[in-house]
VEXTOR-683120 format. One record per residue (C-alpha): residue number from 1; residue in three letters; x, y, z. Coordinates in Angstrom, 2 decimals. Example, Ala and Ser with C-alpha at 12.3 -4.5 7.8 and 13.67 -1.06 7.14 Angstrom:
// residues 2
+-----+-----+---------+---------+---------+
!   i !  aa !    east !   north !      up !
+-----+-----+---------+---------+---------+
!   1 ! ALA !   12.30 !   -4.50 !    7.80 !
!   2 ! SER !   13.67 !   -1.06 !    7.14 !
+-----+-----+---------+---------+---------+
***
This chain:
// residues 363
+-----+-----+---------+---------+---------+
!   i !  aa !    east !   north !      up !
+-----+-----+---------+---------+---------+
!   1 ! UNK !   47.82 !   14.00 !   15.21 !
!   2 ! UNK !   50.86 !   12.75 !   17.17 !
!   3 ! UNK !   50.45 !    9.69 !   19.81 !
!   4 ! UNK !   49.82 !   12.48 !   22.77 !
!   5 ! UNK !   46.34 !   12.74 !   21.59 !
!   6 ! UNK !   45.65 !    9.20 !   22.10 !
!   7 ! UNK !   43.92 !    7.91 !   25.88 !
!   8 ! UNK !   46.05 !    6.01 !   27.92 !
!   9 ! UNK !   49.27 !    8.18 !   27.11 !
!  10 ! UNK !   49.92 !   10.68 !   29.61 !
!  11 ! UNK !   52.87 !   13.20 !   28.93 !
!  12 ! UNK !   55.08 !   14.16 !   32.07 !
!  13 ! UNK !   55.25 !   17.27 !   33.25 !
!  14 ! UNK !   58.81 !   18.34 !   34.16 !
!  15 ! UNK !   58.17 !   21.19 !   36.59 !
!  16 ! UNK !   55.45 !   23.51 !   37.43 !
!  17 ! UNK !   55.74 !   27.24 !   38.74 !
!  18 ! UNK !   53.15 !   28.74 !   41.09 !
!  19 ! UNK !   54.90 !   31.80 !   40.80 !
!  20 ! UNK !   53.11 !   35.40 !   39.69 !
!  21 ! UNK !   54.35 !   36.15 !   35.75 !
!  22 ! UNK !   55.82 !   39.13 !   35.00 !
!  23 ! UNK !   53.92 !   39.76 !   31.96 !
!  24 ! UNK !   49.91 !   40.19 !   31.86 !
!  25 ! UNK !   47.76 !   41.63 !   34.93 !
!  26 ! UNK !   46.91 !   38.93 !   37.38 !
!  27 ! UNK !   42.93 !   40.19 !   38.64 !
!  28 ! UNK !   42.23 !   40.25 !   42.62 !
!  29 ! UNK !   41.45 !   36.44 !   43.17 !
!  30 ! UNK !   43.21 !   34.99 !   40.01 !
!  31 ! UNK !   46.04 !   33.40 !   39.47 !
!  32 ! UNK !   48.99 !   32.90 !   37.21 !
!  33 ! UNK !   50.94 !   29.61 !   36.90 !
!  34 ! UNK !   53.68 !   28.04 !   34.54 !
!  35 ! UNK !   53.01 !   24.97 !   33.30 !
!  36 ! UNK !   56.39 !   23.21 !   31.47 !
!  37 ! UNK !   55.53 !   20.73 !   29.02 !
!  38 ! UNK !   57.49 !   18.62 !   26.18 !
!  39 ! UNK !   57.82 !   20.98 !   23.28 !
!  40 ! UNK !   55.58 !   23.89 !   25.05 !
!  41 ! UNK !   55.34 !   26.11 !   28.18 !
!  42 ! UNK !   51.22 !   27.14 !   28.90 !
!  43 ! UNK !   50.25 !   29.95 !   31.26 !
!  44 ! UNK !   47.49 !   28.90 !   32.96 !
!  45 ! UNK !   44.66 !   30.95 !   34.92 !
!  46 ! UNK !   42.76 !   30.14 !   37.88 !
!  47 ! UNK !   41.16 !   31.83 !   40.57 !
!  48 ! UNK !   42.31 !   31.14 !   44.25 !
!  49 ! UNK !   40.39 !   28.72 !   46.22 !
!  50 ! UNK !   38.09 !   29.33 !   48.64 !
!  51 ! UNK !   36.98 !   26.50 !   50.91 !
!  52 ! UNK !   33.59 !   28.48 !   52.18 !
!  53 ! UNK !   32.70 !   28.31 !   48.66 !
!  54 ! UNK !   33.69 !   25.03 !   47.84 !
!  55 ! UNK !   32.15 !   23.31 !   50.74 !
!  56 ! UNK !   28.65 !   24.78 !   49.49 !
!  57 ! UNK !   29.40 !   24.21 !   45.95 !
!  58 ! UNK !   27.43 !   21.13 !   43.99 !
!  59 ! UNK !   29.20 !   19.09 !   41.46 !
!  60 ! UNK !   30.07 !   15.67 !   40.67 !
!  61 ! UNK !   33.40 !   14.01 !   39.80 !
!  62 ! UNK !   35.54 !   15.47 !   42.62 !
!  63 ! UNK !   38.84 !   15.54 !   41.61 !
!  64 ! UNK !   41.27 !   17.77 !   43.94 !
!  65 ! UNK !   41.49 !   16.81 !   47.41 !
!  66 ! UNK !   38.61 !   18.41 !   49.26 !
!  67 ! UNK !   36.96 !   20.01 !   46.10 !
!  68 ! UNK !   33.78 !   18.79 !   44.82 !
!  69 ! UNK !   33.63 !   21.29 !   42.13 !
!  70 ! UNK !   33.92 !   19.45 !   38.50 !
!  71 ! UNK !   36.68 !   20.68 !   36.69 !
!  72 ! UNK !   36.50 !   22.86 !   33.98 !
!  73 ! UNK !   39.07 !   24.30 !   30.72 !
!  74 ! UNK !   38.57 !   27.65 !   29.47 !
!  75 ! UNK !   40.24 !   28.23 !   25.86 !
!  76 ! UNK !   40.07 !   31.55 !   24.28 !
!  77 ! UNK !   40.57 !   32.83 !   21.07 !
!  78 ! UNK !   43.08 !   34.52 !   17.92 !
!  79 ! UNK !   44.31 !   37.43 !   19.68 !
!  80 ! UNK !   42.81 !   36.60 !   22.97 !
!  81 ! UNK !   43.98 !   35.02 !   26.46 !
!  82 ! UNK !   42.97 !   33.45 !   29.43 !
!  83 ! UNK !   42.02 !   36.88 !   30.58 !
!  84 ! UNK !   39.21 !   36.86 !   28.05 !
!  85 ! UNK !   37.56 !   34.07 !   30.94 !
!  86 ! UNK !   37.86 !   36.07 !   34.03 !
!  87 ! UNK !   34.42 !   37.31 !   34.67 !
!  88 ! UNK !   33.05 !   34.12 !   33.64 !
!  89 ! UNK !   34.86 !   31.96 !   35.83 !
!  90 ! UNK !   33.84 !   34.24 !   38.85 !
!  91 ! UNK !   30.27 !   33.84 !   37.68 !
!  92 ! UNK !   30.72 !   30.27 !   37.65 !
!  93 ! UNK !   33.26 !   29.85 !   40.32 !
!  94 ! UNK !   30.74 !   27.96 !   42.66 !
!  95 ! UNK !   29.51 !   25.34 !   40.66 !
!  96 ! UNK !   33.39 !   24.66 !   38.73 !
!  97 ! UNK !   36.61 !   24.28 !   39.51 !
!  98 ! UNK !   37.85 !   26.44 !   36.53 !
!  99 ! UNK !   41.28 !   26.89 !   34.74 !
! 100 ! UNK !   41.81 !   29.31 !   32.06 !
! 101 ! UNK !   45.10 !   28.24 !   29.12 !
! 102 ! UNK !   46.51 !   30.82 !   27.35 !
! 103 ! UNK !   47.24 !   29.29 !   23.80 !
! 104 ! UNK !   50.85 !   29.11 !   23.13 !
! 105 ! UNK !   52.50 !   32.23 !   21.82 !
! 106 ! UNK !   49.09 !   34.15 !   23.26 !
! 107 ! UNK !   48.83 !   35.93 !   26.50 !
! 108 ! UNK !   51.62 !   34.62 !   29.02 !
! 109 ! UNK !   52.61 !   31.51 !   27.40 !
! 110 ! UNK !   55.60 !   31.55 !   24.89 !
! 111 ! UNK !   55.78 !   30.30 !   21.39 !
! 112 ! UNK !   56.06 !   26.32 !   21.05 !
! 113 ! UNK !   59.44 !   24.81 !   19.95 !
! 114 ! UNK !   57.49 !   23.16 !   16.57 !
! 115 ! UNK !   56.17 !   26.81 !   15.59 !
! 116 ! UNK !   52.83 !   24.61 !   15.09 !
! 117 ! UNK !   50.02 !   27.23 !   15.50 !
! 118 ! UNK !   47.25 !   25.30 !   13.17 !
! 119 ! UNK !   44.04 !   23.84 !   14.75 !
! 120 ! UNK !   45.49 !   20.91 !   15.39 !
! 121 ! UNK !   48.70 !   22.11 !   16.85 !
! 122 ! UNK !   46.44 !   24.41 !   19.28 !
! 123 ! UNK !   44.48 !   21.39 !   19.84 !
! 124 ! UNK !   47.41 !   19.20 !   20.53 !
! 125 ! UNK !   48.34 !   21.58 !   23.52 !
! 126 ! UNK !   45.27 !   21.29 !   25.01 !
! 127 ! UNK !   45.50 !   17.90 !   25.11 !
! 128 ! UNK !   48.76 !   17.43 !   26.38 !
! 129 ! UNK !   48.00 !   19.53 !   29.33 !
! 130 ! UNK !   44.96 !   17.65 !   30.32 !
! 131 ! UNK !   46.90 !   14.58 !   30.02 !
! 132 ! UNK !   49.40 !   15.84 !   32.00 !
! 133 ! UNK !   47.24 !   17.57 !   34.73 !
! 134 ! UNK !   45.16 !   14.50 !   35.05 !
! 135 ! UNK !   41.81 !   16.73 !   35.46 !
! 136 ! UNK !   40.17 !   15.08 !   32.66 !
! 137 ! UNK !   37.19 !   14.76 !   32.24 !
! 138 ! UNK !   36.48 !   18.91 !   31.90 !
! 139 ! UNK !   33.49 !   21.09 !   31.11 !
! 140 ! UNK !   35.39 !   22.33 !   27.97 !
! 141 ! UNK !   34.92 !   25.85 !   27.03 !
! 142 ! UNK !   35.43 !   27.23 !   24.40 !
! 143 ! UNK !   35.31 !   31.14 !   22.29 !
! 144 ! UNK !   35.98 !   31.68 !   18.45 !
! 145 ! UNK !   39.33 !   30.11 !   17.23 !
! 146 ! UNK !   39.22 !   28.42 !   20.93 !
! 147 ! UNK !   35.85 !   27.09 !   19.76 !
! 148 ! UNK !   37.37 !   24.82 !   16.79 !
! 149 ! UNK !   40.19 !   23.89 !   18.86 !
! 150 ! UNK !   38.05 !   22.80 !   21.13 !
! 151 ! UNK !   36.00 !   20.98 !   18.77 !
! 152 ! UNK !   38.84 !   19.13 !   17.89 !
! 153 ! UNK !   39.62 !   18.10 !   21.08 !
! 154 ! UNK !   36.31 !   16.78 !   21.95 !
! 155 ! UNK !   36.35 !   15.11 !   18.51 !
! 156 ! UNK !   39.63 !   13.07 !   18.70 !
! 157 ! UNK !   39.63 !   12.36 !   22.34 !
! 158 ! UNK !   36.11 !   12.34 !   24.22 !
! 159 ! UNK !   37.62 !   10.72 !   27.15 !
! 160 ! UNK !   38.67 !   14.09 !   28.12 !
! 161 ! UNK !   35.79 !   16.20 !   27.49 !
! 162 ! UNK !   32.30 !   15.81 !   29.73 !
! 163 ! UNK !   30.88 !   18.25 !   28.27 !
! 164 ! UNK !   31.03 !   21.14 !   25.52 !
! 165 ! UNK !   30.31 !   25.22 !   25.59 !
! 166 ! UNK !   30.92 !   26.55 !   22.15 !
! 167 ! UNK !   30.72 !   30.35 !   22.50 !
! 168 ! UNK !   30.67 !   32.48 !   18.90 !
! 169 ! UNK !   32.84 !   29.00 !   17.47 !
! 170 ! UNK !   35.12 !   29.36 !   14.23 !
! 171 ! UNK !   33.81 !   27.31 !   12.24 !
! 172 ! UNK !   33.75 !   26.59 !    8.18 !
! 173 ! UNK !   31.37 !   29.53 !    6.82 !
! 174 ! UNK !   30.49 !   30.15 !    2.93 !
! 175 ! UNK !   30.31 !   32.97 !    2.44 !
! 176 ! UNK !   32.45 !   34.53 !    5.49 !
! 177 ! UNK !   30.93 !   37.08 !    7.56 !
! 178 ! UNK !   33.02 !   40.84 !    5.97 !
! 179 ! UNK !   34.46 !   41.36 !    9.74 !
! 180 ! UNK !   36.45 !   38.24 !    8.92 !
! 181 ! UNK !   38.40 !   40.30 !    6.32 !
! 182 ! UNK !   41.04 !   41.20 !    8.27 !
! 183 ! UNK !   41.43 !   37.69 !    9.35 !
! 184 ! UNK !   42.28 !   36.54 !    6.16 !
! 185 ! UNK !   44.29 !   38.88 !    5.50 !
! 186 ! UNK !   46.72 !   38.89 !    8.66 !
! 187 ! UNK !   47.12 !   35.05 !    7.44 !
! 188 ! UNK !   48.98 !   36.26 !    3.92 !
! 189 ! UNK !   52.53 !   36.36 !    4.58 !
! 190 ! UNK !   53.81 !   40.00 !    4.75 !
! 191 ! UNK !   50.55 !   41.59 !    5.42 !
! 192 ! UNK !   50.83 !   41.63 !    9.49 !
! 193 ! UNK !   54.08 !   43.11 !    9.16 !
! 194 ! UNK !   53.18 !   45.88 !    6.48 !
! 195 ! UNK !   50.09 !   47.08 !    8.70 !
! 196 ! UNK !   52.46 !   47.39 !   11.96 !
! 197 ! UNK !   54.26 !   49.40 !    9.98 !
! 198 ! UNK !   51.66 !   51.55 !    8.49 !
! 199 ! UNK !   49.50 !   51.37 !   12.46 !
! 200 ! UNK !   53.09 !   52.61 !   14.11 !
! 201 ! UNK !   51.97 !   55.82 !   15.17 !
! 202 ! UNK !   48.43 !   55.29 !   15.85 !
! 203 ! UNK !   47.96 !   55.67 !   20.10 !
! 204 ! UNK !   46.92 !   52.16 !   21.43 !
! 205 ! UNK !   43.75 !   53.75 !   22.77 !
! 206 ! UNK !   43.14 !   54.02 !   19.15 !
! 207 ! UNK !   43.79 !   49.94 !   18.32 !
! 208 ! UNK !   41.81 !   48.73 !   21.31 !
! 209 ! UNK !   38.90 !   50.86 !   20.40 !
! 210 ! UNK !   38.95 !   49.30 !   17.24 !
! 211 ! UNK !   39.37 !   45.71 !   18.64 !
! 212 ! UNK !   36.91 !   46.19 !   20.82 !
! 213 ! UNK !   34.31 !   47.44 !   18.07 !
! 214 ! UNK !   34.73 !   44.52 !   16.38 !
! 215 ! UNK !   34.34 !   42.18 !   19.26 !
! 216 ! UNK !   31.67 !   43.23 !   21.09 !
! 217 ! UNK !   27.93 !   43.87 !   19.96 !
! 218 ! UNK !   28.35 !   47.13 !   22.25 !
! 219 ! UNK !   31.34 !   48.37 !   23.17 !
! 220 ! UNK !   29.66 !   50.67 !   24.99 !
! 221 ! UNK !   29.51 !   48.06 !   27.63 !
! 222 ! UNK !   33.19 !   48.33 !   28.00 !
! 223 ! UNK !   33.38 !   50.13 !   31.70 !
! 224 ! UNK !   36.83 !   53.08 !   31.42 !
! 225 ! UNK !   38.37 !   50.88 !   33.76 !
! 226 ! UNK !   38.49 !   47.63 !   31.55 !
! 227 ! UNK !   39.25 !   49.83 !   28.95 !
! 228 ! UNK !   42.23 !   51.62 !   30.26 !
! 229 ! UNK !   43.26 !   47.32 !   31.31 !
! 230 ! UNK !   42.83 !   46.81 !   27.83 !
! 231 ! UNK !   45.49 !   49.34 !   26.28 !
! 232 ! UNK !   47.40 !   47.93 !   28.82 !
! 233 ! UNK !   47.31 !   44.65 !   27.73 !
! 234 ! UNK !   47.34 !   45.73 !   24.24 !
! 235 ! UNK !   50.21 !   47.58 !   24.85 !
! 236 ! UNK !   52.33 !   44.94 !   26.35 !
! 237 ! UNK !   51.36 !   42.51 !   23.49 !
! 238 ! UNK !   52.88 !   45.17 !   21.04 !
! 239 ! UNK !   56.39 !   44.91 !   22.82 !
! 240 ! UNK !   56.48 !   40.31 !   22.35 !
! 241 ! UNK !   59.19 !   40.28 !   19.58 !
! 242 ! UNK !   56.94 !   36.83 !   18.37 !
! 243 ! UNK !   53.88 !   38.98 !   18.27 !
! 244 ! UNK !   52.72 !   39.28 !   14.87 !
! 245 ! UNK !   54.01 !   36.11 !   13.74 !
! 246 ! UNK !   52.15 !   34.39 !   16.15 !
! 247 ! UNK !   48.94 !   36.28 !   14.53 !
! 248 ! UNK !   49.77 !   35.71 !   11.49 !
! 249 ! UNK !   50.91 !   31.56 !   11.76 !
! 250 ! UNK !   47.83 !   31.57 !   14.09 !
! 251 ! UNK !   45.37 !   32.58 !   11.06 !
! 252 ! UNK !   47.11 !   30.74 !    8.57 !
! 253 ! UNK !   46.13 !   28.04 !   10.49 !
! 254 ! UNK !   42.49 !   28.70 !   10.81 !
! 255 ! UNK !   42.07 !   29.92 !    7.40 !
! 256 ! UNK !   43.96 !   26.36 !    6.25 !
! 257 ! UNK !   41.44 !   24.62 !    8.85 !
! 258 ! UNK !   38.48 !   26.07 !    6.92 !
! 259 ! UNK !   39.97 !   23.82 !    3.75 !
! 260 ! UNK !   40.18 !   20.87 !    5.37 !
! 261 ! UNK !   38.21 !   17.95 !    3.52 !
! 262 ! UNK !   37.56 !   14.36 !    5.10 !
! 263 ! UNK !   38.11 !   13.23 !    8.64 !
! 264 ! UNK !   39.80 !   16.28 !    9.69 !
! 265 ! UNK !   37.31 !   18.85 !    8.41 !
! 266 ! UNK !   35.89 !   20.57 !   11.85 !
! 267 ! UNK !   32.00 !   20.26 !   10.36 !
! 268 ! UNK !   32.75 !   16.10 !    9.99 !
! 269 ! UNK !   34.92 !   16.11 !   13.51 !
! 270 ! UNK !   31.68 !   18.31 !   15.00 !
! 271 ! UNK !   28.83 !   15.39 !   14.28 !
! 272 ! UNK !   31.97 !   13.00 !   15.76 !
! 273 ! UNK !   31.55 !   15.58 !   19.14 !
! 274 ! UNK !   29.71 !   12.71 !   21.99 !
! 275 ! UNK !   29.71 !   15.16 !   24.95 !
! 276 ! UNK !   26.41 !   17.29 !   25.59 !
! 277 ! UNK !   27.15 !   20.65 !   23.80 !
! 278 ! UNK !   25.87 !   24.37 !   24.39 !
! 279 ! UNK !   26.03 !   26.41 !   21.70 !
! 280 ! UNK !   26.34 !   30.22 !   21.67 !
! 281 ! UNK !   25.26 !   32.89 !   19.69 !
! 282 ! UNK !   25.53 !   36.63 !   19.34 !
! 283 ! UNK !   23.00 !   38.37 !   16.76 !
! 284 ! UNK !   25.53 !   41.16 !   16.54 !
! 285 ! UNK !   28.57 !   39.18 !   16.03 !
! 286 ! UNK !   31.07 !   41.02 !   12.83 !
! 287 ! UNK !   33.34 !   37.59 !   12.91 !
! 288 ! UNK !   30.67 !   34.35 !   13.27 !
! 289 ! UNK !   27.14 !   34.53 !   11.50 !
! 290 ! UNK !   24.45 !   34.48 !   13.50 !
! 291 ! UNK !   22.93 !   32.22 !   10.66 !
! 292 ! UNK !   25.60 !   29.65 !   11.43 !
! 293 ! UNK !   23.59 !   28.82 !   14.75 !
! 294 ! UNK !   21.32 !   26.69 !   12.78 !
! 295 ! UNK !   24.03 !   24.40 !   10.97 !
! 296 ! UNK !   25.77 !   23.82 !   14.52 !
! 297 ! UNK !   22.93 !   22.91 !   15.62 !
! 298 ! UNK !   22.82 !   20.30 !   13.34 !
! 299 ! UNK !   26.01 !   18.69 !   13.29 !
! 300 ! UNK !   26.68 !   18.79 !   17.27 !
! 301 ! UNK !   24.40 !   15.72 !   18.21 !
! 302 ! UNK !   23.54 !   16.53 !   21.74 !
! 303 ! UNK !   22.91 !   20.59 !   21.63 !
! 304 ! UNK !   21.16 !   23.24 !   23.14 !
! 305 ! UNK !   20.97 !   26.52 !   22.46 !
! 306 ! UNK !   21.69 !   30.29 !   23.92 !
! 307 ! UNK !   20.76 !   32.95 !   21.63 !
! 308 ! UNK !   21.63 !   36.70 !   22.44 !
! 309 ! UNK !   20.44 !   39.27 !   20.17 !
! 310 ! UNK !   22.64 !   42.05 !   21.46 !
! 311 ! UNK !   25.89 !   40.07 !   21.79 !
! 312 ! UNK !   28.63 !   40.49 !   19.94 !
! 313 ! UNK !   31.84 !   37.67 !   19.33 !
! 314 ! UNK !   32.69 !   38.00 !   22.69 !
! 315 ! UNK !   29.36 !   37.21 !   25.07 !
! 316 ! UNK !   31.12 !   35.81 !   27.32 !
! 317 ! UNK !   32.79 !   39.14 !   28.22 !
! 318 ! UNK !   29.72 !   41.13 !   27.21 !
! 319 ! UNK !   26.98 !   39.26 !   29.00 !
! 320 ! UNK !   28.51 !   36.94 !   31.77 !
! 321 ! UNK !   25.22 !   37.19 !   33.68 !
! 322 ! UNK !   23.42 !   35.41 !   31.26 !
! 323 ! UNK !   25.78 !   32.78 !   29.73 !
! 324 ! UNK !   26.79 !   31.48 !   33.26 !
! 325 ! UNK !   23.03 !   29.84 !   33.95 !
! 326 ! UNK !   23.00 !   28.45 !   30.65 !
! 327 ! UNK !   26.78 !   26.80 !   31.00 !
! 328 ! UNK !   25.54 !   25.91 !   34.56 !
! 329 ! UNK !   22.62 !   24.18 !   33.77 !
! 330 ! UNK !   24.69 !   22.07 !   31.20 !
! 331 ! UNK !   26.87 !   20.80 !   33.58 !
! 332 ! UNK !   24.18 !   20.32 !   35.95 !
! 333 ! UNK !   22.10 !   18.08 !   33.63 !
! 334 ! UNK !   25.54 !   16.52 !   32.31 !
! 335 ! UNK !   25.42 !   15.24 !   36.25 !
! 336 ! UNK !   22.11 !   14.31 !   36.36 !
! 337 ! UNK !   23.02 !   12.05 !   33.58 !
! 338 ! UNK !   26.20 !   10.27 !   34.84 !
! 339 ! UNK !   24.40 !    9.40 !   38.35 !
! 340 ! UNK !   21.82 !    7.52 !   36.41 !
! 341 ! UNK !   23.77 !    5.48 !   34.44 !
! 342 ! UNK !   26.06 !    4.78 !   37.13 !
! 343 ! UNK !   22.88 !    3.68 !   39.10 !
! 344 ! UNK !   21.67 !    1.80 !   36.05 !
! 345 ! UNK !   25.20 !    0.12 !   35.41 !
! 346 ! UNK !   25.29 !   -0.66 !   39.43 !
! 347 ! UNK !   21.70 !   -2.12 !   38.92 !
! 348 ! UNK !   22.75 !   -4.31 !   35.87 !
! 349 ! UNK !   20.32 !   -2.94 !   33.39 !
! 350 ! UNK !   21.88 !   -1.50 !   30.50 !
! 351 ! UNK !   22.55 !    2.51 !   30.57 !
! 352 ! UNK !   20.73 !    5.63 !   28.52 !
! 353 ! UNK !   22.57 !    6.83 !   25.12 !
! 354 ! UNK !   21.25 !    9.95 !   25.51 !
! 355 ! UNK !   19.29 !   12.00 !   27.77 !
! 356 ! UNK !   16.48 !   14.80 !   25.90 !
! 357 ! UNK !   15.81 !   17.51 !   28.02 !
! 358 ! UNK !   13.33 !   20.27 !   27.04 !
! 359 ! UNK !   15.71 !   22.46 !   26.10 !
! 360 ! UNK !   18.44 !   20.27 !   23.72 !
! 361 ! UNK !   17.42 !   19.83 !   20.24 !
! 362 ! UNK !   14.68 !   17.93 !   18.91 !
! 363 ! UNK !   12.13 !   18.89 !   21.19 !
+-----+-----+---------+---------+---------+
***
């Protein structure tokens, strides 16, 4: 990786754009901002603050002026956006002061100027945003392809990661799950192109049905008013002229990941992971085995673990009641932790390694 993944070196940010994009739907509450880095451009989602909740809100680490919310990164995954966050950041709005980035080429952010769309170039974004935005230390966050590029990032520079929510993560898997077909085969060159033309005249309502099979554990979940957003969304993402080649470079990239031997494998960079980690499962996910739980579990030192039987790839989205507590009381014990040592370093004895609550691994 190049120097901008190493602490201490702090890309500058040229300009930044509070201005509404023109492209994907902004929610009530949300919203939409440019950031201009070297070599990239990154959309990035928020929701708008609101000092009543704020001033209630717990946290440690306050880092905007008159916010004691920790900060947190959302990253999404292959295909996905920031939008893929929005319900989850409302859930969670109280207790973090979140920020959504949509990958570059994905959702409102434009393809980088290097073309670099492997795990590490994904990664590398990530990175030099954080360094840029000088919110670091985050709650990272993490879904699917997100979920190795944010492995990677907590791997190669922990300074910027306090602590880690893996939801549904892409990681190495012998043999793959069938639903990851498709995958693989959007990564072959020619392939993306061949099934646009072949999909042409299918109706969107028709592809996002599909998608969203895949995704979640029930689609039937999906209310018709997210749906109808969804063809929308779907639709627009059909008209990017970089659209399939962006899928396609995207999943080259994974699929290349997955071959990766040494220090760069994501299994060796996962047991390299410091930062307390939550783990998430769906026991109907068609992309990431179920049975993969226990091997995460494994390598990620300092893990817990939220199981959902009826989630799909996507729980986040599916079940936002029920991974916000879990992601909550991670960042809550992740405090607990820090205010000890800092009382122990203050006190002169020498601080905890680690911290074993009842619910982490090894219990």
């Amino acid at each position: 990786m190049s120097s901008t993944e190493q602490p201490g070196i702090r890309p500058t940010v040229t300009s930044r754009s509070m201005a509404p994009l023109s492209g994907s739907r902004v929610g009530e509450g949300e919203t939409l901002r440019t950031v201009p880095l070297p070599g990239l451009t990154l959309a990035v989602r928020g929701l708008r603050r609101d000092p009543a909740v704020e001033e209630g809100a717990a946290g440690e680490g306050a880092v905007r002026e008159g916010d004691a919310r920790p900060p947190a990164l959302y990253v999404h995954g292959l295909g996905g956006s920031s939008q893929n966050w929005s319900a989850l950041m409302r859930e969670l709005a109280g207790d973090l002061d979140g920020e959504a980035v949509d990958l570059p080429g994905f959702g409102d952010s434009p393809p980088p100027d290097s073309g670099d769309y492997s795990i590490s170039g994904h990664a590398r974004a990530v990175i030099r945003y954080l360094d840029a935005d000088g919110r670091g230390p985050v709650h990272l966050i993490g879904n699917s392809l997100g979920g190795s590029v944010s492995t990677r990032v907590a791997a190669v520079r922990p300074d910027l990661v306090r602590t880690l929510t893996l939801i549904s993560p892409a990681l190495p898997e012998i043999p793959p799950q069938r639903g990851t077909i498709p995958t693989v085969l959007v990564a072959v060159p020619g392939v993306a192109r061949l099934f646009a033309r072949l999909t042409k005249d299918w109706p969107p309502e028709r592809r996002t049905s599909d998608m969203l099979s895949l995704c979640y554990g029930d689609p039937g979940r999906v209310t018709p008013g997210d749906f109808a957003l969804a063809v929308e969304e779907y639709e627009r993402r059909l008209t990017l002229p970089y659209f399939w080649d962006v899928m396609t470079r995207s999943a080259r990239g994974l699929v290349d990941a997955y071959t990766l031997g040494g220090q760069h494998a994501l299994w060796r960079q996962a047991e390299r992971v410091l930062a307390p980690t939550l783990l998430v499962y769906g026991g109907r996910d068609q992309l990431v085995s179920f049975r993969m739980a226990r091997r995460a579990a494994s390598a990620f030192r300092d893990s817990r673990m939220l199981a959902l039987p009826n989630a799909g790839h996507v729980a986040m989205m599916e079940y936002p009641e029920v991974v916000a507590p879990a992601v909550r009381e991670l960042v809550q014990d992740s405090a607990r932790l820090t205010e000890r040592q800092d009382g122990r370093d203050a006190a002169g004895a020498t601080p905890a390694t680690s911290a074993t609550p009842a619910t982490r691994k090894g219990d």
